[in-house]
C-alpha positions in Angstrom: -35.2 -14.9 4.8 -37.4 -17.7 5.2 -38.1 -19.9 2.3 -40.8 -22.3 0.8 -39.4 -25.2 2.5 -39.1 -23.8 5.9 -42.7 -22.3 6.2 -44.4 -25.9 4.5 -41.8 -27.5 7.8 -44.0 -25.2 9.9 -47.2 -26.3 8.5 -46.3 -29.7 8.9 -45.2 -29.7 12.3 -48.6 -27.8 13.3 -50.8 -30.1 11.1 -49.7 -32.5 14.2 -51.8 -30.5 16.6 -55.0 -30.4 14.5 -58.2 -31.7 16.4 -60.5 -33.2 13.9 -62.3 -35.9 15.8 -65.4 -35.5 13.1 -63.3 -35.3 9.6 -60.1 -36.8 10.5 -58.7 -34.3 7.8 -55.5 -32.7 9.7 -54.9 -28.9 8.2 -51.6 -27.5 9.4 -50.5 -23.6 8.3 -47.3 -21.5 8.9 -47.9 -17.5 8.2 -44.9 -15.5 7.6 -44.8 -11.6 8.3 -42.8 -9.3 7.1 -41.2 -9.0 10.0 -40.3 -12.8 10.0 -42.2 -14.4 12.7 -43.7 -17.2 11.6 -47.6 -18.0 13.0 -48.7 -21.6 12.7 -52.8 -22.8 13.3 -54.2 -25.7 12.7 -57.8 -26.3 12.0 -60.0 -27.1 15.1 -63.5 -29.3 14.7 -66.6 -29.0 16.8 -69.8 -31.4 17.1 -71.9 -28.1 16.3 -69.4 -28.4 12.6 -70.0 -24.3 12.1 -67.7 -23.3 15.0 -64.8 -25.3 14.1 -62.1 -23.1 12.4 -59.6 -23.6 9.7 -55.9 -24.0 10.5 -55.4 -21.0 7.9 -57.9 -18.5 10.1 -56.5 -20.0 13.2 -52.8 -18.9 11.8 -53.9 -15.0 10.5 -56.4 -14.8 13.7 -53.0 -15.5 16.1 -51.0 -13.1 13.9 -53.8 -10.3 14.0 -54.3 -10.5 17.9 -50.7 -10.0 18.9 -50.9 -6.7 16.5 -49.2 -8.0 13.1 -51.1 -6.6 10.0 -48.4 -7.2 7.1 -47.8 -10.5 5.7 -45.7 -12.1 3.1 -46.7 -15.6 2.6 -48.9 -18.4 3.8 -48.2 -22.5 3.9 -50.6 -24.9 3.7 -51.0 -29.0 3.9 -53.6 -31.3 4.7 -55.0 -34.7 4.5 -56.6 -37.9 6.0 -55.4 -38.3 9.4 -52.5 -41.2 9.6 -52.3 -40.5 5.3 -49.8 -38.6 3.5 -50.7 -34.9 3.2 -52.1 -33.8 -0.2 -52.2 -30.6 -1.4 -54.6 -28.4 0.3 -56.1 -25.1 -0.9 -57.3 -22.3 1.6 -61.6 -22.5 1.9 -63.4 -20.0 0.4 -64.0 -18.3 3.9 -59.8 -18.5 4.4 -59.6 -17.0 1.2 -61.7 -13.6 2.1 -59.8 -13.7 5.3 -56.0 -13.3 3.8 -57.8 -10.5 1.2 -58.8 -9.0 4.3 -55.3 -8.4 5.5 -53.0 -9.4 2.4 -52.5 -8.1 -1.5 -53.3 -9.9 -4.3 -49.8 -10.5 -4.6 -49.9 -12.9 -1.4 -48.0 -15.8 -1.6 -50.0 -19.0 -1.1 -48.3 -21.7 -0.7 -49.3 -25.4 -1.2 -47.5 -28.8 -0.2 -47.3 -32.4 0.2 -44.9 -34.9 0.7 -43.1 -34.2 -2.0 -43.6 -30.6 -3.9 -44.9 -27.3 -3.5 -46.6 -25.3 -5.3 -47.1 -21.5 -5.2 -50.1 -18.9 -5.8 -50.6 -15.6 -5.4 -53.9 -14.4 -3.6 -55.4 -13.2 -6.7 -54.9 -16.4 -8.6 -57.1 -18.2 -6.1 -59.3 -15.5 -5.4 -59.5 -13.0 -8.4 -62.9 -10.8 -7.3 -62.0 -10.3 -4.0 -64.7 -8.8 -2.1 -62.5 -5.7 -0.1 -62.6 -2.2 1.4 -62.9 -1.0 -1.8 -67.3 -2.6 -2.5 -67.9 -1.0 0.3 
């Protein structure tokens, strides 16, 4: 089983690949699902700023389109560019995405340098908008 540390390792190490020309704020996540493989995004900038994407979404979206639909647990860091990563919480946007395809019992997982934190999807997003509004 993969644990806490090993997934925010992942989201470190693809928080290098960000491309944030614009922000210079370098997102980096690591999705785990339950079948262990871990997907990493980071987020992705654009001049036109709406068609950038988050590293979070970049992560689920990689997941989703090789056929994975069940995940356990999400990392997450972020910060100034040449800085030491902060904690970083998923947008809104990211947020609606992982209810899209996750429980509230999701495990979101926050980092810096030197702790992590953990949340569960409903914690961060308690009225999740879902199959069941519609």
């Amino acid at each position: 089983m993969i644990d806490n540390k090993a997934l925010m390792t992942a989201a470190q190490k693809a928080r290098q690949t960000a491309y944030t020309p614009y922000s210079h704020y370098c997102v980096g996540a690591a999705l785990l699902t339950k079948s262990g493989k871990i997907y990493t995004g980071c987020n992705i900038e654009n001049a036109a700023f709406t068609p950038g994407n988050c590293a979070e979404r970049t992560a689920i979206f990689k997941a989703v389109s090789e056929g994975e639909r069940e995940f356990e647990a999400i990392a997450i860091i972020g910060g100034r560019e040449g800085e030491t990563a902060d904690f970083c919480a998923p947008c809104g946007v990211c947020r609606q995405v992982i209810a899209e395809f996750c429980g509230k019992d999701f495990r979101i997982i926050l980092g810096n340098e030197n702790s992590i934190k953990e949340y569960t999807l409903d914690k961060l997003l308690p009225f999740a908008f879902t199959d069941k509004d519609l």
